[in-house]
C-alpha positions as a Markdown table, in Angstrom:
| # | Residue | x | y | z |
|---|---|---|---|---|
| 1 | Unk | 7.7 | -13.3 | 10.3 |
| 2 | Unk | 3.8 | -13.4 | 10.2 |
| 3 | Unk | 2.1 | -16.7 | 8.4 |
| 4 | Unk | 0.5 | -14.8 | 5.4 |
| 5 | Unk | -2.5 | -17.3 | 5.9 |
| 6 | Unk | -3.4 | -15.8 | 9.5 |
| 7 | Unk | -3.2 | -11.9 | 8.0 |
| 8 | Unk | -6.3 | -10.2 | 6.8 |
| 9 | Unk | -6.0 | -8.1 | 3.8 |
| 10 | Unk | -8.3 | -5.1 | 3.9 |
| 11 | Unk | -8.7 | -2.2 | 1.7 |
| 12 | Unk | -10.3 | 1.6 | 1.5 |
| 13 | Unk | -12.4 | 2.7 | -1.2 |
| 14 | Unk | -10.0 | 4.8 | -2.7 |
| 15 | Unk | -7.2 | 1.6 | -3.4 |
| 16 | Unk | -9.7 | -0.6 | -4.7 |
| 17 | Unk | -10.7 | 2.6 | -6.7 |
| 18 | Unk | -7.0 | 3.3 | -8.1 |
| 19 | Unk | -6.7 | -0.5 | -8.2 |
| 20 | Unk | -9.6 | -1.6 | -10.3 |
| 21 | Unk | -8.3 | 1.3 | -12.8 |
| 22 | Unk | -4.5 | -0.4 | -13.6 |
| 23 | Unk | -3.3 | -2.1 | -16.3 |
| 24 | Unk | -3.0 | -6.3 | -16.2 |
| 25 | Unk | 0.9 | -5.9 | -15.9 |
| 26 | Unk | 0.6 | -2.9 | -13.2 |
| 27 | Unk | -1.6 | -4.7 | -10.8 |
| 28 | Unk | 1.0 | -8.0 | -10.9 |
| 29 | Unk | 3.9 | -5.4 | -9.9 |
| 30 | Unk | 1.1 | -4.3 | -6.9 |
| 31 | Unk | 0.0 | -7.7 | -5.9 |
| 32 | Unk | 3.5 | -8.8 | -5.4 |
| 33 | Unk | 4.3 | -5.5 | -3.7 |
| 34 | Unk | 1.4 | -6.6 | -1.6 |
| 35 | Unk | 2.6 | -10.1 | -1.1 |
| 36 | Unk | 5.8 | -8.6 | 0.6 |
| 37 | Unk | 3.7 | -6.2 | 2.8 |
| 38 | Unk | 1.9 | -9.0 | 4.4 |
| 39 | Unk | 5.4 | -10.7 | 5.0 |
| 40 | Unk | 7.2 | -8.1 | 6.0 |
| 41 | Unk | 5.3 | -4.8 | 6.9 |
| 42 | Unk | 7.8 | -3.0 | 8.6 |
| 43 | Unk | 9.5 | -2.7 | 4.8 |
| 44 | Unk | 7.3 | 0.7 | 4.1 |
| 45 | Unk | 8.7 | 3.5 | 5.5 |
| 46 | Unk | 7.1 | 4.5 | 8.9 |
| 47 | Unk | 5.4 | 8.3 | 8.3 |
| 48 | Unk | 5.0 | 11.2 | 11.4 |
| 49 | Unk | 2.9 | 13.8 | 12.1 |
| 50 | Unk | -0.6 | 14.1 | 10.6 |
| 51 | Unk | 0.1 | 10.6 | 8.9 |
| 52 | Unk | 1.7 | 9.0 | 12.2 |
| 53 | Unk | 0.3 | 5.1 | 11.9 |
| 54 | Unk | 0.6 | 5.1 | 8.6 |
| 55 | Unk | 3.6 | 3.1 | 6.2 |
| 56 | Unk | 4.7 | 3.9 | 2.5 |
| 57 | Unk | 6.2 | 1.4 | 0.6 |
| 58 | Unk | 7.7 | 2.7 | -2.5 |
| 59 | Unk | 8.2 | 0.0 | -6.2 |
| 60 | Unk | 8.7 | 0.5 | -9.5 |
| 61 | Unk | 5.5 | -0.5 | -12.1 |
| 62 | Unk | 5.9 | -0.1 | -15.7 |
| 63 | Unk | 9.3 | 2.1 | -15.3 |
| 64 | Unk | 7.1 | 4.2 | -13.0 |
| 65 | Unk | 7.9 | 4.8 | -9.5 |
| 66 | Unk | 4.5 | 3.6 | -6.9 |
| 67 | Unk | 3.5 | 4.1 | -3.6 |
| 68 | Unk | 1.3 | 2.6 | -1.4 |
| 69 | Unk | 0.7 | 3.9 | 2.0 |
| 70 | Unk | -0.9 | 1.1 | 4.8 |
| 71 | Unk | -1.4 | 0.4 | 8.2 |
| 72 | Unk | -1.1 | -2.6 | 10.1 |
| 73 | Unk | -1.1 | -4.9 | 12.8 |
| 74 | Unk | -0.4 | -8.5 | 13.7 |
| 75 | Unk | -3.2 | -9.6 | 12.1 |
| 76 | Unk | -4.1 | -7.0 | 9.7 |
| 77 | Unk | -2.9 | -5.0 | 6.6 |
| 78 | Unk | -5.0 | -2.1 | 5.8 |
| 79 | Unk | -4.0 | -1.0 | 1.9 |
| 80 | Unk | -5.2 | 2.9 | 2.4 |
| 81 | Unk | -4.4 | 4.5 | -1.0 |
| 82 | Unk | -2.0 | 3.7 | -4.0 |
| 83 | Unk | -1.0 | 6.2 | -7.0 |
| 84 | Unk | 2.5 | 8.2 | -8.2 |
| 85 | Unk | 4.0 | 10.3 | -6.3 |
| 86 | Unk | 2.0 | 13.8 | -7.6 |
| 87 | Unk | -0.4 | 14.5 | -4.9 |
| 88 | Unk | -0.3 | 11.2 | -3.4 |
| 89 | Unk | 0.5 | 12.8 | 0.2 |
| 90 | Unk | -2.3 | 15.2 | -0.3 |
| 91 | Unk | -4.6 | 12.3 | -1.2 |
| 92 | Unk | -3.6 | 10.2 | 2.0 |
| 93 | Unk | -4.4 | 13.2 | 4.4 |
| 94 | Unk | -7.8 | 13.5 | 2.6 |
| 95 | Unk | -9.3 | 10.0 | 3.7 |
């Protein structure tokens, strides 16, 4: 398990985009979704192919069903892009 105080948080455009845009209650449900990337980021579930790198970690928000795809390393979590599922994996290829 990594100390979250070593772990830099970074973000694309596009989630602080998406992010900026949530309701009060919706970006609690991400920041603790967050919280558990950064201690566990092997939680998300490791994509192939075009997206290979790249983890989505699926939680519920306002009886809604969110992804959010990152990438990391020991000392990093990149937060790449965060919506529903409708055109989410389309989205992600995109960036």
């Amino acid at each position: 398990m990594t100390d979250s105080w070593s772990v830099q948080v970074l973000q694309t455009a596009s989630f602080a985009r998406i992010y900026k845009k949530l309701q009060k209650n919706q970006k609690t449900d991400v920041d603790a979704a967050v919280e558990l990337i950064i201690k566990t980021p092997e939680i998300g579930e490791p994509k192939r192919g075009d997206l290979s790198g790249v983890y989505v970690y699926k939680f519920m928000s306002t009886h809604q069903q969110m992804l959010l795809a990152y990438e990391f390393d020991p000392a990093t979590r990149i937060l790449l892009l965060l919506g529903t599922h409708e055109n989410f994996y389309r989205d992600l290829k995109r960036r």
